[in-house]
C-alpha positions, -999 to +999 in steps of 0.1 A: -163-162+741-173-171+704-130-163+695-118-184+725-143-210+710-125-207+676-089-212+692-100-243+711-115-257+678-083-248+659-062-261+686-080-295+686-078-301+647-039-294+651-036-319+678-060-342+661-036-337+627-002-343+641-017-372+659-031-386+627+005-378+611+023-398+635+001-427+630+004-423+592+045-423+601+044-454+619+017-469+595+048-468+567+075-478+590+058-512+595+054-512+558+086-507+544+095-535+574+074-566+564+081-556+525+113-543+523+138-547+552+122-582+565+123-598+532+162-590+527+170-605+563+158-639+547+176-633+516+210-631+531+201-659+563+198-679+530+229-674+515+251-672+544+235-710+555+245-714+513+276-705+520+281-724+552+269-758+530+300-750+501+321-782+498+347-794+476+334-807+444+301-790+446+291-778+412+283-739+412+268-710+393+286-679+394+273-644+397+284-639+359+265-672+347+293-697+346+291-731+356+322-750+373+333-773+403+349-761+434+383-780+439+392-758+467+379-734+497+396-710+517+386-681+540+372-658+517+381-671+481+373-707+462+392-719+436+366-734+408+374-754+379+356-742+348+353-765+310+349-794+300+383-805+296+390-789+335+422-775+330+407-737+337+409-729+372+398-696+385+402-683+419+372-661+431+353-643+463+330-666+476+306-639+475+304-638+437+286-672+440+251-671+435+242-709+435+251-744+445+242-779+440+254-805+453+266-837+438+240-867+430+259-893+455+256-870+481+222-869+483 
């Protein structure tokens, strides 16, 4: 009697463990969701509606840290005019774009 009393208490603390464990598991899935995975969703919503706004002669800030003016858009690659005296023009990805503002009359 007193050993099968000792096997139902060990049993129950195992059951109560691995329940705890899964709750614990599901406790850092929502977690890493609402911090990590959630927070990058918005990120890129934001630059692809970025992205979607990109006109000609919109002034832009490179990934690299250059300023310049797109003069023109195609699928994938812009062509953007760098300097002041506008006679360097650099084709690049549209991804390596990391800002854009728009021209004063336009607003």
């Amino acid at each position: 009697m007193l050993m099968s009393n000792i096997l139902a208490t060990a049993a129950s603390s195992t059951a109560a463990s691995s329940v705890s464990l899964i709750v614990w598991i599901v406790v850092l899935f929502v977690f890493m969701y609402f911090f990590m995975i959630r927070p990058q969703q918005k990120e890129t919503k934001k630059k692809n509606e970025m992205m979607a706004s990109m006109a000609v002669g919109d002034t832009v800030l490179t990934t690299s840290g250059f300023y310049g003016v797109i003069i023109d858009i195609q699928e994938d690659t812009v062509i953007v005019e760098f300097g002041s005296n506008k006679n360097c023009r650099i084709p690049m990805q549209m991804a390596a774009i990391a800002e854009i503002e728009k021209p004063d009359d336009a607003q």
